[in-house]
C-alpha positions as CSV (number, residue, x, y, z in Angstrom):
1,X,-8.9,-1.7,18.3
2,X,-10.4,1.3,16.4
3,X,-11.3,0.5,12.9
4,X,-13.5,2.1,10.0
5,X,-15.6,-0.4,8.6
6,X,-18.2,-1.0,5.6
7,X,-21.0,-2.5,7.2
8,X,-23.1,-2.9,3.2
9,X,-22.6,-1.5,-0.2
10,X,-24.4,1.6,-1.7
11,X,-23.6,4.5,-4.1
12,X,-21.6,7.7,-2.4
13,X,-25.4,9.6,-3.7
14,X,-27.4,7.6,-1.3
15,X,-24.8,7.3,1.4
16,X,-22.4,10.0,1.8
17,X,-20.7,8.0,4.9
18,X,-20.5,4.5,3.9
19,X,-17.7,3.8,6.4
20,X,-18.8,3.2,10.2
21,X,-16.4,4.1,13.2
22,X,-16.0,0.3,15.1
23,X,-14.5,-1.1,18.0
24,X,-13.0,-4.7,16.7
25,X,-10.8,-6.9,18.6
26,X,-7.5,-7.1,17.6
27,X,-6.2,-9.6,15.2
28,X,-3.9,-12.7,16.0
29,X,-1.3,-13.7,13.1
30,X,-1.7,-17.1,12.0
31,X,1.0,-19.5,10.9
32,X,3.8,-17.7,8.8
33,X,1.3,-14.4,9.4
34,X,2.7,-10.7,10.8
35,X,0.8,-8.6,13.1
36,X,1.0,-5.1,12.0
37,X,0.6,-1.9,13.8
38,X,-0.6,0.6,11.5
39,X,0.9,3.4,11.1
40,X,-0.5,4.9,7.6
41,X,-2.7,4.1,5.2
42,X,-3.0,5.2,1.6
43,X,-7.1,5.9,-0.1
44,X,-7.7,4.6,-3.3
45,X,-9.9,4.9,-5.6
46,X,-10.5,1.0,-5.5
47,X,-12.3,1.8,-2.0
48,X,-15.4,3.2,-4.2
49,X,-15.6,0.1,-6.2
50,X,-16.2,-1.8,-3.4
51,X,-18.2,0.8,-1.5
52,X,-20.6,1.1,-4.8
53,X,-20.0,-2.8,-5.8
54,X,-18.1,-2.6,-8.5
55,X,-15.7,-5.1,-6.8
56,X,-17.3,-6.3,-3.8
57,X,-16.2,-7.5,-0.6
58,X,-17.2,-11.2,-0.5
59,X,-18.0,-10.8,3.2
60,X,-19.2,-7.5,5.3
61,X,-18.7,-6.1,7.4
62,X,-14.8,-5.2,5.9
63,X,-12.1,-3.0,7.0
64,X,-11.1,-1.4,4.0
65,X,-7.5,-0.3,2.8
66,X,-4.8,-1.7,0.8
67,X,-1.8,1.5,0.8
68,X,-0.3,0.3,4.3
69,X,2.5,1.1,6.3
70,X,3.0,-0.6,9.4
71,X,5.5,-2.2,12.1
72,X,5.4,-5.6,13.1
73,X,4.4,-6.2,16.3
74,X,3.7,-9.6,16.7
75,X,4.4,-12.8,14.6
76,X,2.9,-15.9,14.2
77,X,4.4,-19.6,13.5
78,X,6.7,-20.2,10.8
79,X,7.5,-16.4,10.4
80,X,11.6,-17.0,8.8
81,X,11.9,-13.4,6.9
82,X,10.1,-10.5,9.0
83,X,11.5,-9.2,12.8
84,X,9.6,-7.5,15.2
85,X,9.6,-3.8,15.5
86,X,10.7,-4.0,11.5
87,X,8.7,-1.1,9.1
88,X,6.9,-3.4,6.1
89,X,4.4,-2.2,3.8
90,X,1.1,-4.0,2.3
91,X,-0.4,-3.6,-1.0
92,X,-3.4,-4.9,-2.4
93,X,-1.9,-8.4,-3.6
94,X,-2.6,-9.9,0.0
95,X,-2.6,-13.9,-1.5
96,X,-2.1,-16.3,-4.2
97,X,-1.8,-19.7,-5.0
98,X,1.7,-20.1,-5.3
99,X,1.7,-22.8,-7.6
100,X,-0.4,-22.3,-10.7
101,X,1.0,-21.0,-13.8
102,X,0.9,-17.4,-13.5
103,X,2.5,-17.9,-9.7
104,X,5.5,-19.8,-11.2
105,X,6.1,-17.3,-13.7
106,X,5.9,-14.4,-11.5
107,X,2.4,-13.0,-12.8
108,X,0.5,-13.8,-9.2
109,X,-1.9,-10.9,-10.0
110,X,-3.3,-13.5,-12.8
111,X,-3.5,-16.3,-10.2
112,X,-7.2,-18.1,-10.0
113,X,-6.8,-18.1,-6.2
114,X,-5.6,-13.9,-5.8
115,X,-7.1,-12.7,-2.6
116,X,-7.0,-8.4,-2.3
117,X,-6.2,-6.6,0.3
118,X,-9.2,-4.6,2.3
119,X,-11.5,-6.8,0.4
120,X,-10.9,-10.3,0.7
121,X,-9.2,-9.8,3.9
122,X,-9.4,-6.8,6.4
123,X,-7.0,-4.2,5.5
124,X,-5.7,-1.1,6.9
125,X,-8.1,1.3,8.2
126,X,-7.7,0.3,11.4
127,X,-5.3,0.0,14.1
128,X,-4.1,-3.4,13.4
129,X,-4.1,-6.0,10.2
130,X,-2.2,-9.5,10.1
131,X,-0.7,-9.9,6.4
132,X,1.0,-13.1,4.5
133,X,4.6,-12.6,5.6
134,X,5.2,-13.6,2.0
135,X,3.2,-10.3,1.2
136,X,4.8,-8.0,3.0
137,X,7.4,-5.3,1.7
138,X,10.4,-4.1,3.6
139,X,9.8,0.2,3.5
140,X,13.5,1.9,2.9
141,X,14.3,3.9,5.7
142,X,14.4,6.9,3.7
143,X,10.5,7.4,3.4
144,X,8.2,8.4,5.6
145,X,5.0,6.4,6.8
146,X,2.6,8.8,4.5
147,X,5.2,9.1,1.8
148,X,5.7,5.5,1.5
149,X,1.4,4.2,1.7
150,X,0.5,6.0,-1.7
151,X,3.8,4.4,-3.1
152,X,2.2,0.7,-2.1
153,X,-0.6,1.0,-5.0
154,X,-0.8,4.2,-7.1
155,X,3.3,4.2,-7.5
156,X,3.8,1.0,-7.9
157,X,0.6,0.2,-10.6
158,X,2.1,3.4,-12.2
159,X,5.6,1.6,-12.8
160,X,3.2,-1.4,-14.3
161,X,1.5,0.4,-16.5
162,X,4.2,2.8,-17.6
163,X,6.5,-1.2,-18.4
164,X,3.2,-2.4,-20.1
165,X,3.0,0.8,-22.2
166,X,6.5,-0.5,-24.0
167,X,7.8,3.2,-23.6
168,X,11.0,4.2,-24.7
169,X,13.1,7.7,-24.4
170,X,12.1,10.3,-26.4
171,X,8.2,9.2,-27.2
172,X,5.3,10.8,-26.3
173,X,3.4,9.6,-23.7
174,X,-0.2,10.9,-22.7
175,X,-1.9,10.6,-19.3
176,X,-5.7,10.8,-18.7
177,X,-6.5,11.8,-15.3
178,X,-4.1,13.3,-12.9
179,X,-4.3,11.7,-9.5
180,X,-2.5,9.6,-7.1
181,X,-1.3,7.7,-10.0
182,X,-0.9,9.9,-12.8
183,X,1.1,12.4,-10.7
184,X,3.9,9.4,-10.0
185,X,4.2,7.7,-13.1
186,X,5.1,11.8,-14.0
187,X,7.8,11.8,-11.3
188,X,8.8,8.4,-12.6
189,X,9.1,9.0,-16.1
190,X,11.3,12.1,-15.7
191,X,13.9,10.3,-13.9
192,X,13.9,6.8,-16.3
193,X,13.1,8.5,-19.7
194,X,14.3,12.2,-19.4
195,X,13.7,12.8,-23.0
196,X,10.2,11.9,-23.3
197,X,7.6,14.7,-22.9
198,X,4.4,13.9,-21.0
199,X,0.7,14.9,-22.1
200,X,-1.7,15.2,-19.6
201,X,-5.6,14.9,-20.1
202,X,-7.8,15.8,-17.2
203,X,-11.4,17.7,-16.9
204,X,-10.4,19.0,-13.5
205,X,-8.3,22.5,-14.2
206,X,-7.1,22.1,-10.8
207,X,-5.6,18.4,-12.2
208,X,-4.4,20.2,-15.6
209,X,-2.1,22.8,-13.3
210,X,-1.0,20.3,-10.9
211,X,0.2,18.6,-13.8
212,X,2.0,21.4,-15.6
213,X,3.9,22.1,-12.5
214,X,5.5,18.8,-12.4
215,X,7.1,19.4,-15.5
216,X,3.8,18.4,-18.3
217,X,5.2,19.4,-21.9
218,X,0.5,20.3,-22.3
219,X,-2.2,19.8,-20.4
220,X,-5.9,19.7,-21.5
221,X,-9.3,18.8,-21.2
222,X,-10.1,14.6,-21.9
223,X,-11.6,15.6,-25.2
224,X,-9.0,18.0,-26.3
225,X,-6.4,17.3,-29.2
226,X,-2.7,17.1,-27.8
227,X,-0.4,19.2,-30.4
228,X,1.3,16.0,-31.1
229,X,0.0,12.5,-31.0
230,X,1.1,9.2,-28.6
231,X,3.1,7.0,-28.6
232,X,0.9,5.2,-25.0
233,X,-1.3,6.3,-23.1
234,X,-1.9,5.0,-19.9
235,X,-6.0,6.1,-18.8
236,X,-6.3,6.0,-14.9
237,X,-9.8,7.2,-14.6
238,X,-12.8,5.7,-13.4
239,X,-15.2,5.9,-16.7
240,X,-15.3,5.1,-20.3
241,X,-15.4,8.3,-22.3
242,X,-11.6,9.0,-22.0
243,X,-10.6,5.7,-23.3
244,X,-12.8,6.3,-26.2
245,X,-11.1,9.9,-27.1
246,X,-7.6,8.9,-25.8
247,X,-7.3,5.9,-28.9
248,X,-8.2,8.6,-31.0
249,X,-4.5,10.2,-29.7
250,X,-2.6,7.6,-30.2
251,X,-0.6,7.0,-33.4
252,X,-0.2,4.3,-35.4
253,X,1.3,1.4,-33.6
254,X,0.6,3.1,-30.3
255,X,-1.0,1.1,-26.8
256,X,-3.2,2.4,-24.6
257,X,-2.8,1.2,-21.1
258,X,-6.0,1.0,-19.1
259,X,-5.2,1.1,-15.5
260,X,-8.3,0.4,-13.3
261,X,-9.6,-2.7,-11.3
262,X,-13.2,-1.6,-12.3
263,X,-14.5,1.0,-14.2
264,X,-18.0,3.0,-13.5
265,X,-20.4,2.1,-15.9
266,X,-23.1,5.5,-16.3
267,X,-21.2,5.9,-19.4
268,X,-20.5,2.8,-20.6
269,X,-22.7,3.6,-23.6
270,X,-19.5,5.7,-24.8
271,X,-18.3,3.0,-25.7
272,X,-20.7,2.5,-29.0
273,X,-18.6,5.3,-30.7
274,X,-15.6,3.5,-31.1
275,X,-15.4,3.3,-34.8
276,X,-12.3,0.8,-35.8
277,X,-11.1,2.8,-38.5
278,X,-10.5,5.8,-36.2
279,X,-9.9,4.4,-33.3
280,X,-8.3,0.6,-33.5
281,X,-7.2,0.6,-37.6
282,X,-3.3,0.8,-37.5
283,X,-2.5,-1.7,-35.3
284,X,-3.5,0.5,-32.5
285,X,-3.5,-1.5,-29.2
286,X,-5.5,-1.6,-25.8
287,X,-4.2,-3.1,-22.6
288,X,-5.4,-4.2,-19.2
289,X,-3.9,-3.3,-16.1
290,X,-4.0,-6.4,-13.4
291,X,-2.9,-4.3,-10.3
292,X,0.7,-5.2,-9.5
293,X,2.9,-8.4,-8.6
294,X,4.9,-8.4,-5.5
295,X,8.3,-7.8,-8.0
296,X,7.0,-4.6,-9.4
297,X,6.2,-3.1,-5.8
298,X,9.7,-4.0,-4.3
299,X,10.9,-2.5,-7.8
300,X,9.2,0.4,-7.4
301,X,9.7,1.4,-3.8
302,X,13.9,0.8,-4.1
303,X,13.1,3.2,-7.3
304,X,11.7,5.6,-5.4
305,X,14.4,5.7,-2.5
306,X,16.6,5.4,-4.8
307,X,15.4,8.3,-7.1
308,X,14.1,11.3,-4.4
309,X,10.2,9.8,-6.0
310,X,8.0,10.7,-3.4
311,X,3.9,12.0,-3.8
312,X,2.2,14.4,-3.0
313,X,-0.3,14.4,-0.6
314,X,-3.1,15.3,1.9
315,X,-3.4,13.5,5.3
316,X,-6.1,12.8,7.2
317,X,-7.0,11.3,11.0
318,X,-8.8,7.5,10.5
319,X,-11.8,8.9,11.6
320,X,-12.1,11.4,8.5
321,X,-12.3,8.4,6.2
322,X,-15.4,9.6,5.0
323,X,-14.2,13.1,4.2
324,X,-10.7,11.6,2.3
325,X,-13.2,9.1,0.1
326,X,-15.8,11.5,-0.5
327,X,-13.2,14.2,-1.9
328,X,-11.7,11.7,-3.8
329,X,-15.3,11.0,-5.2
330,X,-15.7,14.1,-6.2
331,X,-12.4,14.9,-7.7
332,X,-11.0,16.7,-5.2
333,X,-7.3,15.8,-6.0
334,X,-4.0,16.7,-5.8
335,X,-1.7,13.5,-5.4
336,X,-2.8,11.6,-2.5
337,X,-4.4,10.9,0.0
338,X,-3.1,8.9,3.3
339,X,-4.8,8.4,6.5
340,X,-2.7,8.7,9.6
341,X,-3.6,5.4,11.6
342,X,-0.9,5.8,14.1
343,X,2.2,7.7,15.8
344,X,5.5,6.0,15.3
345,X,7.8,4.7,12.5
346,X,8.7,7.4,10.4
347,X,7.1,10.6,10.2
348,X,6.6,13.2,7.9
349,X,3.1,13.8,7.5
350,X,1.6,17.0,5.9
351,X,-1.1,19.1,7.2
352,X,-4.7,17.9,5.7
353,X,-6.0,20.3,3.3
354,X,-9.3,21.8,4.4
355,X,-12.2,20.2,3.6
């Protein structure tokens, strides 16, 4: 089967194609395991942690990708739920325990034993990935292949972090950065809390108009002033500096929601200006964002059938990989990005932007 794989880590500076085209042979699904055929696959921002190490692959090479829409074309032993032919979805939960704690209340993104899709297992950019039957997500026939990937991490980590921020109609809530999932929890918070205006920060302008399009009350740069303060804030970029200037938004009593697996660290050093009185005093809060349990994705994608939620975004052929990451790296965004793996399922894909 094709595939794009990592073959070793390194920063996007030294390697500007980290991901190598491969010839693999295709998987076999073991006991109470699906074979997928993929049909789409989502590009997150999580691929350049572990590209640049910030959350590495235990084992290379990998096949990267954790946004995946695929049919079933096989299954193994012990399969009860999934049928062949059926349209599921795979997000970056991939395993957990089952029985410690956090499993058996529902928080399996906190369990000792969670295993990630595209990094402790192969994922979807390739032709073919075998996935937990358990951890697979039935895709409402209303969505597309390329509509539905993005929906698999950036939506439903959205819907996370926007119940985490404790949000309720009518309060402000600011957004720093404007990508795959800033531009859904938007989407989502004008259908659930209609009264509630929406502050966007972002140091792309082509971010800050995106956003004012879907409906932001303001839009400015990361270290602008908002004419009003926050009630939350959820940050969803990858460095340190907009934390830092987004608690100084928030009013008192307010949370801000950091939603990142890893964050890069040239400007960690940012951190040093945090100042309690200005930026924690107040009973000001700051909260973690664990990815997403297999409840809030199965939320979110009924929500989003449900609701007319769909994102935006740019497709691109598996073997542009590269290109998709490396605009993503560089903050070339407007929604999403989704690689079309394979014909069938549902269509609906857009024409790639060009590069």
């Amino acid at each position: 089967m094709k595939a794009m794989i990592l073959p070793k880590l390194g920063s996007f500076k030294d390697n500007p194609q980290p991901l190598e085209s491969a010839d693999l042979p295709k998987p076999s699904p073991g006991p109470g395991e699906a074979l997928l055929r993929v049909l789409a696959c989502g590009v997150c921002h999580t691929e350049l942690d572990e590209i640049e190490g910030r959350t590495p692959p235990p084992e290379l090479p990998v096949v990267l990708g954790h946004q995946v829409v695929g049919e079933v074309a096989e299954l193994g032993k012990d399969c009860k739920r999934l049928k062949k032919g059926q349209r599921v979805g795979v997000a970056w939960i991939y395993h957990a325990c089952g029985e410690c704690e956090y499993c058996s209340s529902g928080q399996e993104n906190l369990c000792p034993d969670f295993q990630a899709t595209g990094r402790d297992a192969n994922g979807g950019y390739a032709e073919y990935m075998t996935v937990p039957e358990d951890f697979a997500y039935a895709i409402p026939d209303v969505l597309a292949d390329a509509e539905a990937a993005p929906l698999l991490c950036a939506g439903a980590i959205g819907y996370r972090s926007v119940r985490l921020a404790n949000l309720a109609d009518g309060q402000n809530l600011g957004l720093t950065g404007f990508g795959g999932a800033g531009h859904l929890v938007i989407k989502m918070v004008r259908h659930k809390f209609p009264n509630t205006k929406v502050y966007v920060y972002a140091r792309n302008p082509d971010e800050r108009a995106f956003a004012l399009e879907l409906g932001a009350t303001w839009a400015g740069d990361t270290t602008d002033a908002a004419p009003e303060k926050m009630d939350a804030i959820i940050d969803t970029t990858p460095v340190w500096k907009p934390v830092v200037e987004a608690l100084k938004e928030l009013k008192p009593g307010g949370r801000l929601v950091i939603n990142a697996i890893r964050k890069e660290q040239d400007d960690q050093h940012y951190l040093e200006k945090i100042q309690y009185e200005n930026h924690l005093w107040m009973e000001r809060e700051i909260k973690s964002v664990a990815n997403v349990t297999r409840r809030d994705v199965s939320e979110f994608l009924q929500l989003a059938a449900q609701a007319g939620i769909r994102p935006d975004y740019q497709e691109f052929p598996l073997e542009e990989a590269n290109r998709a990451l490396h605009e993503l790296k560089n903050q070339k965004i407007r929604g999403a990005k989704v690689l079309r793996v394979a014909v069938g399922g549902r269509q609906g894909f857009r024409e790639s932007l060009p590069g």
